[in-house]
BAVO-189103 format. One record per residue (C-alpha): x, y, z. Coordinates in steps of 0.25 Angstrom, whole numbers, plus 5000, padded with zeros to 4 digits. Example, Ala and Ser with C-alpha at 12.3 -4.5 7.8 and 13.67 -1.06 7.14 Angstrom:
504949825031
505549965029
This chain:
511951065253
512251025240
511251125234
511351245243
512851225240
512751235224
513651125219
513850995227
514850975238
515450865246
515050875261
515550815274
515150855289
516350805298
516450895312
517151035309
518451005315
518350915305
517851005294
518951105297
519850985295
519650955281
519651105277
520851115282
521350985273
520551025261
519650905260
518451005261
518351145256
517551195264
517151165278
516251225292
517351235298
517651265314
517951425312
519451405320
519851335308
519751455298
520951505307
521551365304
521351325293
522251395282
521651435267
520251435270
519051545273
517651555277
516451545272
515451665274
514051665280
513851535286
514351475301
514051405311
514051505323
513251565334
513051715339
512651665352
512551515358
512951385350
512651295359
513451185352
514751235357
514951215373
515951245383
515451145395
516051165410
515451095422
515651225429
515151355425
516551435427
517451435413
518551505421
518851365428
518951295416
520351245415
520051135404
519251125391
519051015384
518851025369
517850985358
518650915349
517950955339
518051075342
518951195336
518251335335
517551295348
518751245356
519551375351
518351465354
518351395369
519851425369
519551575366
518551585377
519351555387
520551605384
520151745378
518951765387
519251685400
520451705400
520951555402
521551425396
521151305399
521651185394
521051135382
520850995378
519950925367
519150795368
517950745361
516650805365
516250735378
515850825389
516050715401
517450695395
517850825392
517350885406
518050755413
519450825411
518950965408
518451095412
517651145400
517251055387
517151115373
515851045365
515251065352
514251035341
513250935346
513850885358
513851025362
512551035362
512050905367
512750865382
512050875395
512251015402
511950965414
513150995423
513851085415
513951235412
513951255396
514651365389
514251395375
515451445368
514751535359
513851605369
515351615378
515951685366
514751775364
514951825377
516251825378
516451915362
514951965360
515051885347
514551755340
515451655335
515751555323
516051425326
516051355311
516051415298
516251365282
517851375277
518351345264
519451315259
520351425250
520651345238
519151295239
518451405236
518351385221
517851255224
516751285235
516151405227
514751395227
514551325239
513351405245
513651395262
512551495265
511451415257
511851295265
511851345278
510451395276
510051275268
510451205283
509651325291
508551265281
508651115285
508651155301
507451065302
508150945296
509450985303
508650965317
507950845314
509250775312
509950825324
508650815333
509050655332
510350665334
510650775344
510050775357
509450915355
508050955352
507551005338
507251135344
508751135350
509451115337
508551215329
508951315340
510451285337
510451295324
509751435323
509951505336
511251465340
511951405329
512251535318
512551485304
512851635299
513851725303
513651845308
514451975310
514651935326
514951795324
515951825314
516651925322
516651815333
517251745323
518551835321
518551845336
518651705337
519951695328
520651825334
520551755350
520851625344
522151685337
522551765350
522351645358
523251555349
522151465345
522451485330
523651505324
523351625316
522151705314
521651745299
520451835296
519251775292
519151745275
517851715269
517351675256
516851775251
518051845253
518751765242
């Protein structure tokens, strides 16, 4: 990346909670960030062009129920590492089902989140990978799609205000596409790590998993922060303020 980036830069790869952690304390200056947290997260804006999204399926992002009704749902248990997704599970209900359930957060274990709970929230790899058998699975951005005609953004870069001067130069479209380049690499090493074909992953990565923007997912976007300001779930809701606005 150091290349595609033009001058060299220290990298880390913690979880995105994490990620929008230290953006927040200003041990990073820049960070792919859970979106929620641009509302969060004061003196900082986006980085155009680049995200990690999906127009119409994402498959990584799950609501599982053993029964095939959300309307009995009376309980939902969490993905702790979770934010966009817990407050985009929050809006569907509340908004579009017209319901609120209790919430509660746990680690990502399906038996254990189910044993107390209606619903469970799971994302990323363990999301992708449990047993379906036995229970109806509901992918949040396919629910959504439905639900607003529109795609939606779960992560994109943020940087920090007074880092601006500093993190000029850095090149976020060249190393997306230099990533899009390496998909062959990118398989092979998850292929032995996930249980998940070759051909699973590359479909992911390309058909479900959209790393650009477009028109309809950014309107999801500020869809997104309008329902989660009207339903309390952020404190205050600011308009979106990119880069290049600067």
């Amino acid at each position: 990346m150091h290349g595609s980036m033009k001058h060299q830069v220290d990298l880390a790869d913690p979880v995105p909670a994490k990620c929008a952690d230290l953006l927040a304390e200003g041990a990073v200056d820049a960070a792919l960030v859970p979106v929620i947290e641009y509302q969060r997260i004061p003196r900082i804006h986006l980085v155009p062009g680049v995200c990690v999204g999906s127009e119409e399926e994402v498959r990584s992002v799950v609501l599982v129920t053993p029964s095939d009704d959300l309307q009995s749902v009376r309980s939902v248990a969490l993905d702790e590492s979770s934010r966009t997704s817990a407050t985009l599970v929050k809006i569907i209900f509340q908004e579009f089902l017209g319901k609120k359930p209790g919430w509660r957060t746990a680690v990502p274990d399906l038996s254990q989140m189910l044993a107390k709970n209606d619903a469970a929230l799971i994302i990323g790899d363990p999301g992708m990978t449990f047993s379906r058998d036995g229970y109806h699975v509901w992918d949040l951005a396919r629910l959504w799609r439905e639900y607003t005609g529109l795609g939606f953004v779960f992560a994109m870069w943020m940087m920090r205000d007074d880092a601006a001067n500093a993190a000029r130069g850095l090149d976020f479209d060249s190393a997306r596409d230099e990533g899009l380049a390496s998909l062959n690499e990118i398989v092979d090493y998850y292929e032995k790590r996930l249980l998940l074909s070759g051909s699973d992953i590359v479909s992911y990565l390309t058909d479900n998993i959209s790393f650009t923007p477009s028109d309809t997912m950014q309107r999801g976007m500020g869809l997104y922060f309008e329902l989660a300001h009207k339903h309390k779930l952020i404190d205050s809701l600011k308009e979106l303020r990119f880069s290049a606005d600067e």
